[in-house]
Residue frames as a rotation matrix with the C-alpha (Angstrom) as fourth column:
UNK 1
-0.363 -0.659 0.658 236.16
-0.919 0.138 -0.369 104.96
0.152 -0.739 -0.656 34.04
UNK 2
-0.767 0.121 -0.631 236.18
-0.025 0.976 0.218 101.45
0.642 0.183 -0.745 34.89
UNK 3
0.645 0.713 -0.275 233.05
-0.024 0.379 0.925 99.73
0.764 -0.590 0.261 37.07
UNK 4
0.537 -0.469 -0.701 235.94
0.843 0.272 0.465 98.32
-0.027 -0.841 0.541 39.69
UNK 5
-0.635 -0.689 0.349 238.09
0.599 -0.724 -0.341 101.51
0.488 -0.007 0.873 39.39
UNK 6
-0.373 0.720 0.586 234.81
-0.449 -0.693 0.565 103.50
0.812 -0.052 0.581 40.24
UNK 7
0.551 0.464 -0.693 233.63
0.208 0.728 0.653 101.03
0.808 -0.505 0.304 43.16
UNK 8
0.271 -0.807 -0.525 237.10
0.751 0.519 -0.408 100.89
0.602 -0.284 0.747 44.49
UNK 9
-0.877 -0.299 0.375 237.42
0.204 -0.940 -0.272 104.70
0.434 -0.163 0.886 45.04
UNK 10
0.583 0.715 0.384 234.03
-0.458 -0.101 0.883 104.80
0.670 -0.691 0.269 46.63
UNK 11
0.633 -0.048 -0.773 234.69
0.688 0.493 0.533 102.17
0.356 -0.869 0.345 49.05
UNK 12
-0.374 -0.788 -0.489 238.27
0.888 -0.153 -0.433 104.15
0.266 -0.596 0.757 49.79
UNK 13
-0.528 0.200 0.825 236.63
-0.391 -0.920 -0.027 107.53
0.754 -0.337 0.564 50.18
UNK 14
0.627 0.777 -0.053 234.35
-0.199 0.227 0.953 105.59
0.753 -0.587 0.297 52.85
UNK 15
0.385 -0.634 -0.671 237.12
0.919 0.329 0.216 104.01
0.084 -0.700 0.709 54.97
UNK 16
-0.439 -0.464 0.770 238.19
0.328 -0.880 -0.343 108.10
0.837 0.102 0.538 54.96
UNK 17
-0.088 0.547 0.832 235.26
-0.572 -0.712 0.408 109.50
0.816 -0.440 0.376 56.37
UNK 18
0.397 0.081 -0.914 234.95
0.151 0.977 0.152 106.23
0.905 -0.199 0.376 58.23
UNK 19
0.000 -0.983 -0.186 238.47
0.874 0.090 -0.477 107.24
0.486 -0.163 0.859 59.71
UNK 20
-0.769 -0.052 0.637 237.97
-0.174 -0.942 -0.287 111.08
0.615 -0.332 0.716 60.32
UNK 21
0.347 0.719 0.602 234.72
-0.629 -0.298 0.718 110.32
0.696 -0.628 0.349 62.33
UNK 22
0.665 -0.288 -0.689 236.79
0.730 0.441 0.521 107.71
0.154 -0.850 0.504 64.75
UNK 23
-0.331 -0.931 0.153 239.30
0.828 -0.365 -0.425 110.36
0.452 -0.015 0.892 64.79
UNK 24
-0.188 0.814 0.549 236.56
-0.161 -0.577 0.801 113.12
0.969 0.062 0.239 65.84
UNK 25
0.804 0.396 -0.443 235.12
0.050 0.698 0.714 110.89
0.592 -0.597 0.542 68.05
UNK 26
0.263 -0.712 -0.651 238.19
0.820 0.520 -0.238 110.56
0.508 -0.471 0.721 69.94
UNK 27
-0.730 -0.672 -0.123 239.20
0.613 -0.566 -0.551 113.93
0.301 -0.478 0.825 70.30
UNK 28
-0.058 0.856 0.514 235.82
-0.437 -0.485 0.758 114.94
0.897 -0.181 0.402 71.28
UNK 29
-0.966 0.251 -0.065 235.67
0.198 0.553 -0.809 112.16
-0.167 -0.794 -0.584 74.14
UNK 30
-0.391 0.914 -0.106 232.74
-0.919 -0.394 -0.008 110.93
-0.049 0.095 0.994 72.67
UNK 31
-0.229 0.164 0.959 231.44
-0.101 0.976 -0.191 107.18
-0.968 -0.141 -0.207 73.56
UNK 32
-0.372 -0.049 -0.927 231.56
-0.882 0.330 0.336 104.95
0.289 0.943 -0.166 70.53
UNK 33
0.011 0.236 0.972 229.42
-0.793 0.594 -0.136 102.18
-0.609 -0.769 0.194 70.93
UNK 34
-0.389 -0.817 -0.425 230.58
-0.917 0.297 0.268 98.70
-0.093 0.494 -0.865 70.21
UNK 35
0.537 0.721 0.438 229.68
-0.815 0.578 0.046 95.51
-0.220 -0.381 0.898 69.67
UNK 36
-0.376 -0.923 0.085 232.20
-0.895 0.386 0.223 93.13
-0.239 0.008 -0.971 70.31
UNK 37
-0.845 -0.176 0.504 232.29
-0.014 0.951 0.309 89.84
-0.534 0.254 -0.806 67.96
UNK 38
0.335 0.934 0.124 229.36
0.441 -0.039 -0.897 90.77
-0.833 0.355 -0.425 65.61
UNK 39
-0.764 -0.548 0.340 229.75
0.411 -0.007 0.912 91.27
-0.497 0.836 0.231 61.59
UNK 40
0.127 0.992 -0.027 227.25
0.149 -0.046 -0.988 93.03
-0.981 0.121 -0.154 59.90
UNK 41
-0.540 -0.099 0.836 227.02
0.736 0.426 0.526 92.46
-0.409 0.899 -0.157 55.98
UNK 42
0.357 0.753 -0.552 225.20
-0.108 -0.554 -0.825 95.91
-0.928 0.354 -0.117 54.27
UNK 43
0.095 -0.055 0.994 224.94
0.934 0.351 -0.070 95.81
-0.345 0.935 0.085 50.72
UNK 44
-0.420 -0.675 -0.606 226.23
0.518 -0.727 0.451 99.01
-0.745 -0.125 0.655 48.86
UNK 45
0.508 0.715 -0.480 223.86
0.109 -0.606 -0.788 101.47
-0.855 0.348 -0.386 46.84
UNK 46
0.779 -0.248 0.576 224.84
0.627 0.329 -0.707 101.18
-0.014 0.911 0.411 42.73
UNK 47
0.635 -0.601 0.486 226.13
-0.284 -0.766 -0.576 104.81
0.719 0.228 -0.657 42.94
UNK 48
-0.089 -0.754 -0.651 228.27
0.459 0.549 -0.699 103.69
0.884 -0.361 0.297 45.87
UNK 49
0.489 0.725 -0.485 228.79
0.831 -0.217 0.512 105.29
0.265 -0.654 -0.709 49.02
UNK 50
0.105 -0.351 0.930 229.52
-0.090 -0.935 -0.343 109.37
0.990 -0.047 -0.129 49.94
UNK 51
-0.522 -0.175 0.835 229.07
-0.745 -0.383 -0.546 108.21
0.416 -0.907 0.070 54.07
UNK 52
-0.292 0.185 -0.938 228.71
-0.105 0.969 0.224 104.92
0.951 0.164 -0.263 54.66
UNK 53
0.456 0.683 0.571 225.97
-0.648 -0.185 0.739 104.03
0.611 -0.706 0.358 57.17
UNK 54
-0.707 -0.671 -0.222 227.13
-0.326 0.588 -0.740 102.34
0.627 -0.451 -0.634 60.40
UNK 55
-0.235 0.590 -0.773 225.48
0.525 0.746 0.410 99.54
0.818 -0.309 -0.484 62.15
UNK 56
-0.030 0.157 0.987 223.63
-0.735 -0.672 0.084 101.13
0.677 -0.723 0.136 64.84
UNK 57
-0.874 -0.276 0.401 224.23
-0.484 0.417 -0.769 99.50
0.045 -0.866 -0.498 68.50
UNK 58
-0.413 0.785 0.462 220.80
-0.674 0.078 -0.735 99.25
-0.613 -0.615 0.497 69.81
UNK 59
0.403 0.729 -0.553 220.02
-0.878 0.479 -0.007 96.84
0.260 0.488 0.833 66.74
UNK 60
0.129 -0.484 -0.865 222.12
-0.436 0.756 -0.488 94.18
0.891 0.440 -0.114 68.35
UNK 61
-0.852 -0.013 0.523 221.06
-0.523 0.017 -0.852 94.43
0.002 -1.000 -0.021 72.57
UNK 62
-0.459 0.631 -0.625 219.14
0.475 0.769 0.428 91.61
0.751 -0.100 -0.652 73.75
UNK 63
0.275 0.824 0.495 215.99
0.042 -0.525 0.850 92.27
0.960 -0.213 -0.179 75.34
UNK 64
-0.415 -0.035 -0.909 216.95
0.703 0.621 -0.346 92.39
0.577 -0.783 -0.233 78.83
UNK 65
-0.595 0.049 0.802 214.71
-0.364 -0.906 -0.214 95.00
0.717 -0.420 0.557 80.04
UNK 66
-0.908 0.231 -0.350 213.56
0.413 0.634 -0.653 93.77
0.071 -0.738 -0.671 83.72
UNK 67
0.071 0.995 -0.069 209.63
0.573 0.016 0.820 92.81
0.817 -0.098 -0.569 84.20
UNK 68
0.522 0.591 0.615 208.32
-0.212 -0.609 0.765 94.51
0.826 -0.529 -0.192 87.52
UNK 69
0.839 -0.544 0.034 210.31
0.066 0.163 0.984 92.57
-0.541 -0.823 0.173 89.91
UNK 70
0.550 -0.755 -0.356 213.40
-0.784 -0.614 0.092 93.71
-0.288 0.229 -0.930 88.25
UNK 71
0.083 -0.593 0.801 214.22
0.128 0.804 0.581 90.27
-0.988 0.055 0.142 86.52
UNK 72
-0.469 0.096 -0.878 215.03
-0.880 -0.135 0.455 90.52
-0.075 0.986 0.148 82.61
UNK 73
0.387 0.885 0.257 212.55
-0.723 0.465 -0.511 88.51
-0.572 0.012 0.820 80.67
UNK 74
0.460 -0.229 -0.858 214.78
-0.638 0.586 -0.499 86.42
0.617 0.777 0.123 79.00
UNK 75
-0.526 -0.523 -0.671 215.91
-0.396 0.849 -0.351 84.84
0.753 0.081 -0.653 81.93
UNK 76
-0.378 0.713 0.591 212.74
-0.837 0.010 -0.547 84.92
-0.396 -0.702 0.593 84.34
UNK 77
0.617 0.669 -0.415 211.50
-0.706 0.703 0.085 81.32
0.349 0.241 0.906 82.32
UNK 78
-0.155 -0.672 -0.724 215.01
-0.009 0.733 -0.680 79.51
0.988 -0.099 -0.120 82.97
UNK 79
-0.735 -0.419 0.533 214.76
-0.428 -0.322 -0.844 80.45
0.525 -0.849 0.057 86.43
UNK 80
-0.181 0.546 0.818 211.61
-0.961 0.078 -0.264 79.29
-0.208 -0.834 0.511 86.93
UNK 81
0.446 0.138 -0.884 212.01
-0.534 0.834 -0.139 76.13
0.719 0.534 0.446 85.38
UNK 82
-0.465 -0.738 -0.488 215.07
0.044 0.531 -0.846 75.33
0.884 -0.415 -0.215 87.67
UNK 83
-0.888 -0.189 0.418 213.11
-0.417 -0.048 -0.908 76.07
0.192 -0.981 -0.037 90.42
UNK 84
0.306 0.951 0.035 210.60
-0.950 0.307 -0.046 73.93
-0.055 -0.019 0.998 89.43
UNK 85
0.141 -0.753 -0.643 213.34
-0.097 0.636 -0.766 70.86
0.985 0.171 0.017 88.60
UNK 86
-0.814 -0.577 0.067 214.61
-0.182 0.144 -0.973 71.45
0.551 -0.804 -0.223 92.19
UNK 87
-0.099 0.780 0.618 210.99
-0.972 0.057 -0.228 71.31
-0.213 -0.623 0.753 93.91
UNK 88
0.700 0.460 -0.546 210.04
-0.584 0.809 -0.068 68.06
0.410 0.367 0.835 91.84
UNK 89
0.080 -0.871 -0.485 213.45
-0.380 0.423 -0.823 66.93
0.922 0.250 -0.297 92.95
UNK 90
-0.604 -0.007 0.797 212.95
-0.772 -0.241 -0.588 67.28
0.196 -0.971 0.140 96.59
UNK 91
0.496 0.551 0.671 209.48
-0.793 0.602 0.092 66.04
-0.353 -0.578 0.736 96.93
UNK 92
0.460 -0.349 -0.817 210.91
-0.496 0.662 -0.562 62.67
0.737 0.663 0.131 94.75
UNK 93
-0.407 -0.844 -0.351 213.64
-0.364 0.502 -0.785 62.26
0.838 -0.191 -0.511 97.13
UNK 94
-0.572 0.539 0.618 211.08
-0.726 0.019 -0.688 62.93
-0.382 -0.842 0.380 100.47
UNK 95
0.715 0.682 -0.154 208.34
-0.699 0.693 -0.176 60.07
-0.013 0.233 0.972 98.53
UNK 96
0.116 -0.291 -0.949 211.75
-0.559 0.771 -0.305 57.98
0.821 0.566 -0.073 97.69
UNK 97
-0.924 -0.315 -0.219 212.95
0.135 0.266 -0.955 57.73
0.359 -0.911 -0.203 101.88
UNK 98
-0.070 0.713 0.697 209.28
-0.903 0.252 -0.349 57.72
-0.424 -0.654 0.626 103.16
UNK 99
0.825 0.399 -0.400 208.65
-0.423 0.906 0.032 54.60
0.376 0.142 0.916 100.99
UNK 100
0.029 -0.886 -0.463 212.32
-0.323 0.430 -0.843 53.27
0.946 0.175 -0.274 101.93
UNK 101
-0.831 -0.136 0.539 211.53
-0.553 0.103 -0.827 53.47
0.057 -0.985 -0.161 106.00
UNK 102
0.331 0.912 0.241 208.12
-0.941 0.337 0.015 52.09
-0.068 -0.231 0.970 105.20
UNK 103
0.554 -0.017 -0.833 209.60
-0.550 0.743 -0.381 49.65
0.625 0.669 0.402 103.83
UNK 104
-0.532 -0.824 -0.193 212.09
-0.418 0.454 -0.787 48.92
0.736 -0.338 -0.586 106.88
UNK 105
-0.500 0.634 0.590 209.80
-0.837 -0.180 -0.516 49.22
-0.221 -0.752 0.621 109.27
UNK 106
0.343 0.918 -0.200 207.52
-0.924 0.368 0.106 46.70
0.171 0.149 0.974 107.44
UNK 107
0.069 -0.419 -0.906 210.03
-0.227 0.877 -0.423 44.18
0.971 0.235 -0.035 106.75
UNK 108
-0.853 -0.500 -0.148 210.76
-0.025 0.322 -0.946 44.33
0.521 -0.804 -0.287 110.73
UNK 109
-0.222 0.875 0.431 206.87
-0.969 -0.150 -0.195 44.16
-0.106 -0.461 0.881 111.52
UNK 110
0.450 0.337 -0.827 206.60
-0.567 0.823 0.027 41.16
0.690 0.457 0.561 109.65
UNK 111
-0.447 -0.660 -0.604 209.70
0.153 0.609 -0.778 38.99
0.881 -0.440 -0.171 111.80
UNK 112
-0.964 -0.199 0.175 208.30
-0.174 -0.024 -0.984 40.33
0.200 -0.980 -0.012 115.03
UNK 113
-0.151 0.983 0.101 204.66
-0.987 -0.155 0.041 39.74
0.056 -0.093 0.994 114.20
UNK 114
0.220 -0.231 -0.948 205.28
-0.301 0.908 -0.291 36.29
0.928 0.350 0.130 113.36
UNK 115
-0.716 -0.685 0.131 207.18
-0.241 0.067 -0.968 35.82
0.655 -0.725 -0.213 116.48
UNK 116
-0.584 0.659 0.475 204.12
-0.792 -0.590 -0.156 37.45
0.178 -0.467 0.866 118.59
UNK 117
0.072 0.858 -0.509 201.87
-0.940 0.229 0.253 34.95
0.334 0.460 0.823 116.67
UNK 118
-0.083 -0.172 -0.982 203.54
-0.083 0.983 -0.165 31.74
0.993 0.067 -0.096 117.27
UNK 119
-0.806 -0.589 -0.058 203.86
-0.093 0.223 -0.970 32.65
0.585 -0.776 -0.235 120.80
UNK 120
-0.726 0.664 0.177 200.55
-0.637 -0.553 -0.538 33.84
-0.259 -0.503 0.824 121.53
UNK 121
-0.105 0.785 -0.611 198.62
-0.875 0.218 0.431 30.72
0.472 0.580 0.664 119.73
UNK 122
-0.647 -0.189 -0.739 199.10
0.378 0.763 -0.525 28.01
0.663 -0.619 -0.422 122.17
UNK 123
-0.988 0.146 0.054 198.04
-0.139 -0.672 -0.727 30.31
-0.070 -0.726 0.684 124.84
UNK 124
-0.749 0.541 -0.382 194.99
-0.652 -0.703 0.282 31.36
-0.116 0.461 0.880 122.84
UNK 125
0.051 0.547 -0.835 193.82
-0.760 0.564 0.323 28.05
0.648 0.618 0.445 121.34
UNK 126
-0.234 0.141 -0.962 194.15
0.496 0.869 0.007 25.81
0.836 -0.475 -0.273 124.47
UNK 127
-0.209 0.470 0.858 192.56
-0.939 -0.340 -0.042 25.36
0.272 -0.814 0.513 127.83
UNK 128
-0.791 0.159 -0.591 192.21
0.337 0.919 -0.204 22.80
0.511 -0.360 -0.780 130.68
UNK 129
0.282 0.935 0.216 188.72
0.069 -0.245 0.967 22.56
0.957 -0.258 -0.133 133.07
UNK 130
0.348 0.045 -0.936 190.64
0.861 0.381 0.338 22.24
0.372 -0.923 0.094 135.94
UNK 131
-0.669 -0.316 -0.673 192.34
0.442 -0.897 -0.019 26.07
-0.597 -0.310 0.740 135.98
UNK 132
0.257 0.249 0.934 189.83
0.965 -0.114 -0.236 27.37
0.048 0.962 -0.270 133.02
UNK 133
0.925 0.367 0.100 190.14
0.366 -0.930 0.031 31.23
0.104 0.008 -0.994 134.78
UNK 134
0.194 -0.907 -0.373 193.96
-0.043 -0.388 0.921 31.01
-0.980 -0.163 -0.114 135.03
UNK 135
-0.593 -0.719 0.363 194.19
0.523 -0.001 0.853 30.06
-0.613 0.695 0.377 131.22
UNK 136
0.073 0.438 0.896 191.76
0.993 -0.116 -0.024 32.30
0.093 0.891 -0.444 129.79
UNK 137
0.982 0.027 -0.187 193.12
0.068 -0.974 0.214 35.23
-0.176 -0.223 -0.959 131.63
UNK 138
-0.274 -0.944 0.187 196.66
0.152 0.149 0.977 34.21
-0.950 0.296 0.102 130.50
UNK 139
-0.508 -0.062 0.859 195.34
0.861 -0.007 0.508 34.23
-0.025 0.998 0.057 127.15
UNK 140
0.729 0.675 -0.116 193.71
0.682 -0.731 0.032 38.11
-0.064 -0.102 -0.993 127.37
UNK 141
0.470 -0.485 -0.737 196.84
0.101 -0.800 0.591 38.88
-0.877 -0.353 -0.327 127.78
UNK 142
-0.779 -0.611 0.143 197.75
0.210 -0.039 0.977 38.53
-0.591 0.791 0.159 123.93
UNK 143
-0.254 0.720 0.646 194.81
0.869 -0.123 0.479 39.87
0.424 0.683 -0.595 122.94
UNK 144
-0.757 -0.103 -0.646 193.83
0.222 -0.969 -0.106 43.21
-0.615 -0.223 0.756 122.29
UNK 145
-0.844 0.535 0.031 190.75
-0.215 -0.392 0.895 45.39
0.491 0.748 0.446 120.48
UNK 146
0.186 0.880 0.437 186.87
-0.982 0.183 0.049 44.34
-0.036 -0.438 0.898 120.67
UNK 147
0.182 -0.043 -0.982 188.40
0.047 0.998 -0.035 40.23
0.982 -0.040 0.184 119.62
UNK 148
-0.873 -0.271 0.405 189.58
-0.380 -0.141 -0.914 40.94
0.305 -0.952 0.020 123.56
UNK 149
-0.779 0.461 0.425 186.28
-0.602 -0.361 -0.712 41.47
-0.175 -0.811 0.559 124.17
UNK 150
0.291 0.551 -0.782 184.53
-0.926 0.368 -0.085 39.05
0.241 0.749 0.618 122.16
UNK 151
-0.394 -0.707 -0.587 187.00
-0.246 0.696 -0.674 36.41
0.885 -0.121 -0.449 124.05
UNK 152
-0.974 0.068 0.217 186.12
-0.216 0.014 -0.976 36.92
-0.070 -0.998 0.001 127.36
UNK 153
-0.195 0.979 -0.062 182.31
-0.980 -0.197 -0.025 37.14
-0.037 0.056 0.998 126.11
UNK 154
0.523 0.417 -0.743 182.44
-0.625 0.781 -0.002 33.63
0.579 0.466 0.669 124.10
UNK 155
-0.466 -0.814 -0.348 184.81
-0.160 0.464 -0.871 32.14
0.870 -0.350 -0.347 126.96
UNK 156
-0.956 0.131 0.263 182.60
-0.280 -0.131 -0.951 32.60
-0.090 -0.983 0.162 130.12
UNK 157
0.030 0.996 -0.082 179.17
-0.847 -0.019 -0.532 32.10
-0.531 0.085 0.843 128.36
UNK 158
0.664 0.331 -0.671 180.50
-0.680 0.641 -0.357 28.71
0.311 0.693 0.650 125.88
UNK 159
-0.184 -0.877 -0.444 183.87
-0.145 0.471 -0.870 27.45
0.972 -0.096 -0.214 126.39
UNK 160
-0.696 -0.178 0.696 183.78
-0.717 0.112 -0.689 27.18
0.045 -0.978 -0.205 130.36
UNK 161
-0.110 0.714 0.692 180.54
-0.911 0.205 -0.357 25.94
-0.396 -0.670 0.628 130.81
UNK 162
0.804 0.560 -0.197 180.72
-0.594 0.749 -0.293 23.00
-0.016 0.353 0.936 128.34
UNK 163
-0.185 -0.976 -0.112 184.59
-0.607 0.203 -0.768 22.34
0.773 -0.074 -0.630 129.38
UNK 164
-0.785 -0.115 0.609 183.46
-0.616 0.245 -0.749 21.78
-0.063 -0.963 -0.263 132.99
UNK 165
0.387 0.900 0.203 180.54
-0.909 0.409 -0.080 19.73
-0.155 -0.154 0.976 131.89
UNK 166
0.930 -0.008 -0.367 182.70
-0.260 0.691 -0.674 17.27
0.259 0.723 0.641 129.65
UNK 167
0.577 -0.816 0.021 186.22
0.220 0.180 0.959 17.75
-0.787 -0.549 0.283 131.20
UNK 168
0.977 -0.013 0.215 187.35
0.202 -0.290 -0.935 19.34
0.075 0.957 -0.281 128.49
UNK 169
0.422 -0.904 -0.075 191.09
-0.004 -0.085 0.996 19.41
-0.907 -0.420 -0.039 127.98
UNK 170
0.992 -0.014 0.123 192.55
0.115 -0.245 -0.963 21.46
0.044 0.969 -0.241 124.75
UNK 171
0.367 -0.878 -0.308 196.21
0.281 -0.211 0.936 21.46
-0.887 -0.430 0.169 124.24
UNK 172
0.998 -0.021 0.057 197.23
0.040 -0.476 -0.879 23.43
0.046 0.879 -0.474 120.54
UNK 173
0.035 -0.981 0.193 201.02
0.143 0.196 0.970 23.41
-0.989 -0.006 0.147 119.49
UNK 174
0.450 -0.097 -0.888 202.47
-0.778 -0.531 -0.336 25.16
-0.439 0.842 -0.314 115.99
UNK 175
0.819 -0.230 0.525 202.85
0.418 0.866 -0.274 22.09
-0.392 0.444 0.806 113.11
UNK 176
0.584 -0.283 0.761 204.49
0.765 -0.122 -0.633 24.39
0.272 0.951 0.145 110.50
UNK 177
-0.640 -0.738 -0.213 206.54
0.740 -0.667 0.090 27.69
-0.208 -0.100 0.973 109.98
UNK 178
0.282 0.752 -0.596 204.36
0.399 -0.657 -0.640 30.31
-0.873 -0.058 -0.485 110.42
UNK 179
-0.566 -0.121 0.815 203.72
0.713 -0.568 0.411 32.58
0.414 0.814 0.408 106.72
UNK 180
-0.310 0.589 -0.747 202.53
-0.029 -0.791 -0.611 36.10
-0.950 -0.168 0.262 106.44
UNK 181
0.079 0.633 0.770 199.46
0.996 -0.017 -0.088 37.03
-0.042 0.774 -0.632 104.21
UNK 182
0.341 0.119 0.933 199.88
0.621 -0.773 -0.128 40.20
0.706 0.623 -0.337 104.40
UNK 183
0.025 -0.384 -0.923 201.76
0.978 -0.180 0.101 42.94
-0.205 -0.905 0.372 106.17
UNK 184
0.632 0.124 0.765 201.61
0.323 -0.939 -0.115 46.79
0.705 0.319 -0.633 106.75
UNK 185
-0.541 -0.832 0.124 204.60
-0.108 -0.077 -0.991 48.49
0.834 -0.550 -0.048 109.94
UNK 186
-0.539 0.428 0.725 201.27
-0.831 -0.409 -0.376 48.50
0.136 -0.806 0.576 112.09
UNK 187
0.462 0.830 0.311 199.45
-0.782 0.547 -0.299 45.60
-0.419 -0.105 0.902 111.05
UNK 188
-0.754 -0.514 -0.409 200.60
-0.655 0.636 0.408 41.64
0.051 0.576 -0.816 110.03
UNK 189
0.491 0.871 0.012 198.41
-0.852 0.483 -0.203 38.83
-0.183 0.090 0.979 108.96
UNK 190
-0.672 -0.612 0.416 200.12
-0.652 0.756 0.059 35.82
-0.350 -0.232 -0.907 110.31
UNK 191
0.593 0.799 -0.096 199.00
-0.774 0.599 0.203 31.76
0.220 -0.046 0.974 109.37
UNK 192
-0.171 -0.394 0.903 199.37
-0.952 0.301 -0.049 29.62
-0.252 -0.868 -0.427 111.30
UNK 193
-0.152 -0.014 -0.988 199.41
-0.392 0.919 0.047 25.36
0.907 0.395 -0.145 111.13
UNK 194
-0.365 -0.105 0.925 198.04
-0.888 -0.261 -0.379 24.33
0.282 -0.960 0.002 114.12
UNK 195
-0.375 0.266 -0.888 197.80
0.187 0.960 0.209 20.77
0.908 -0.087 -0.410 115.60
UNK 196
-0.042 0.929 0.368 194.47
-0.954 -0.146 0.261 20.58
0.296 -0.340 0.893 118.35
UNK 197
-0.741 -0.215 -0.636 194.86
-0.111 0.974 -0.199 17.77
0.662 -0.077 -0.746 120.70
UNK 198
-0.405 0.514 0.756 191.29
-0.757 -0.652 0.038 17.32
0.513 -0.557 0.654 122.38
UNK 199
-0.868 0.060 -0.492 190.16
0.303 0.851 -0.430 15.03
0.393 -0.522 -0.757 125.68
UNK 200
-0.560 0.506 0.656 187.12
-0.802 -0.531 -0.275 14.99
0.209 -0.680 0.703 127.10
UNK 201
-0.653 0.404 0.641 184.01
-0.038 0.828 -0.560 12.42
-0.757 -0.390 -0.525 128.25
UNK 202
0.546 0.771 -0.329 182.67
-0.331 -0.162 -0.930 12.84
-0.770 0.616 0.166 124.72
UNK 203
0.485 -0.106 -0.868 185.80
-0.805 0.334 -0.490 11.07
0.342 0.936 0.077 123.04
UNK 204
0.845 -0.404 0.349 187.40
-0.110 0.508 0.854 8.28
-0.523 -0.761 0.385 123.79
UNK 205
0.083 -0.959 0.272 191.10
0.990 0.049 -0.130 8.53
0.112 0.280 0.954 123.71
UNK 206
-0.278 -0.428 -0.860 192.55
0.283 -0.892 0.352 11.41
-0.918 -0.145 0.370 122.30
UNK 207
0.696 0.326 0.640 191.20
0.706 -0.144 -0.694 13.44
-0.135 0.934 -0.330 119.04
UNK 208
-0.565 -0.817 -0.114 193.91
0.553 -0.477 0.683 15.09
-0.613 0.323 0.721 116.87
UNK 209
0.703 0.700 -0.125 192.71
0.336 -0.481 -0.810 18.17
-0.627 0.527 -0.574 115.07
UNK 210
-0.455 -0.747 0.485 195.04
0.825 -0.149 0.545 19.48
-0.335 0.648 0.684 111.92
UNK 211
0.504 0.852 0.145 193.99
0.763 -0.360 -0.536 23.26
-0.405 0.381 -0.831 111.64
UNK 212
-0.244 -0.702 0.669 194.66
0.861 -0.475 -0.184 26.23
0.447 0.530 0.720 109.85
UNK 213
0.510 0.447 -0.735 194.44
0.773 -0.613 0.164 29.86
-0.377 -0.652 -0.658 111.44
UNK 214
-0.186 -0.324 0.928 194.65
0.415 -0.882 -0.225 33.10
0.891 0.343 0.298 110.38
UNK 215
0.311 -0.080 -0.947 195.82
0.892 -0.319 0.319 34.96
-0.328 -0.944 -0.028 113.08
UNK 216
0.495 -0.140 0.858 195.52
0.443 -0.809 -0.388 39.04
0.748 0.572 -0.338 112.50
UNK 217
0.035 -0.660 -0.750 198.10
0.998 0.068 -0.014 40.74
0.060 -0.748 0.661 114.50
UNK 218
0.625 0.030 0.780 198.34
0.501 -0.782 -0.371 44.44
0.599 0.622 -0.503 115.41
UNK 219
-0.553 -0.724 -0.412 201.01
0.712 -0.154 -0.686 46.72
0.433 -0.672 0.600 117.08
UNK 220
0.880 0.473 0.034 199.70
0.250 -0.523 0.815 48.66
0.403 -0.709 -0.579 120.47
UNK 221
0.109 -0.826 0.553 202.08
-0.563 -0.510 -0.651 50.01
0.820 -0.240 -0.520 123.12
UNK 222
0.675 0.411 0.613 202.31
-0.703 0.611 0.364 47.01
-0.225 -0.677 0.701 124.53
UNK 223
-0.597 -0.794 -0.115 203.66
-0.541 0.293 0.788 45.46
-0.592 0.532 -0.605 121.71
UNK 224
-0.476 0.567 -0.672 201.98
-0.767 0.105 0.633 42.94
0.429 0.817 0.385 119.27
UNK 225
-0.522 0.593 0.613 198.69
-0.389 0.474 -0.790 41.66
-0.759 -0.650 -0.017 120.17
UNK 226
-0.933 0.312 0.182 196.20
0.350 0.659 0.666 39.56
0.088 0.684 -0.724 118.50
UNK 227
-0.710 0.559 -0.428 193.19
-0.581 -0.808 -0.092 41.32
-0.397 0.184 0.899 116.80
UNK 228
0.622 0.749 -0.226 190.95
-0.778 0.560 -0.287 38.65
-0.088 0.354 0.931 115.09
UNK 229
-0.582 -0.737 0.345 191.30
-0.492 0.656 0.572 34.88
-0.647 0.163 -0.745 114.67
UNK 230
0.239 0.818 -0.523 190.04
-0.856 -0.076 -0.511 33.05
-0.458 0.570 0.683 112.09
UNK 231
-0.233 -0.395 0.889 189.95
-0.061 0.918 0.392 29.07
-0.971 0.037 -0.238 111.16
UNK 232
-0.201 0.161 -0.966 190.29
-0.839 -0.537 0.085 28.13
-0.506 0.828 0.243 108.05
């Protein structure tokens, strides 16, 4: 007998038995288990086959038996990935809008510190012998910290007494547009151009002074006071 004649008549005696055991199966109401959209390729034994083996379900079920907390392990890494993705996301957005208000906040520390500064250096940086305790207690009031106290100290023990000896008479006025050197929403470093017009019985005329000042501002609940000056 041919090779393909002899092959041919195997295979059909399989698709028989094939046949009678779905046919069994049925009228038994016995579950047949499928696997839907899966091909399986077996190669066929020389003699051919008397009862051709059939793919057996359970070699085609992903793993999905569930860990202790009742998650299958194939999807207990996605899950925690995404819920690492979403955490990283969060803090991101909370680090992008804290830096975004710092940022407003500074930019409006800076305009109102400035402001503060220009107003509060006149004040500060002049003084006449005839009122000295009305303008150095006007000028306390823009000042704030231990430089407060460090005013009043170097005002009552230097500045007075050699004002009222000489007639001292200081009159200070902003040359320039104030710049900032540096700024934080609580804190601005303001400089200042300041022109220093000084009389007294130790010059004759008037002496013109052309200074520079750093002038550290800080916010209080007051509003913005001056914290250190410093000539440059």
């Amino acid at each position: 007998m041919p090779k393909t004649t002899a092959t041919r008549r195997t295979m059909t005696a399989a698709a028989r038995a094939a046949a009678k055991r779905a046919e069994r199966g049925h009228r038994d109401a016995e579950p047949v288990a499928t696997v839907a959209g899966r091909t399986v390729l077996i190669d066929a034994p020389k003699n051919g086959w008397q009862d051709p083996p059939e793919p057996s379900p359970e070699a085609f079920e992903e793993d999905d038996t569930p860990t202790e907390h009742g998650t299958p392990r194939h999807r207990r890494l996605p899950t925690a990935l995404l819920g690492v993705l979403l955490v990283a996301g969060l803090v991101a957005m909370a680090v992008l809008g804290w830096q975004y208000r710092d940022a407003r906040r500074t930019e409006a520390a800076r305009a109102e510190a400035v402001a503060a500064a220009r107003k509060a250096a006149p004040t500060v940086l002049s003084y006449d012998y005839h009122h000295l305790d009305r303008d150095f207690t006007r000028a306390r009031t823009h000042l704030t910290g231990t430089f407060r106290d460090e005013y009043t100290k170097t005002t009552k023990t230097v500045v007075a007494p050699t004002a009222k000896k000489y007639h001292g008479v200081v009159k200070a006025t902003i040359a320039a547009p104030a710049s900032v050197v540096s700024a934080t929403p609580d804190k601005v470093v303001v400089l200042l151009f300041v022109n220093q017009v000084t009389e007294s019985t130790q010059v004759s005329g008037s002496r013109l002074d052309l200074n520079r000042v750093r002038m550290t501002m800080t916010r209080t609940d007051e509003g913005w006071k001056v914290s250190a000056v410093d000539a440059l």
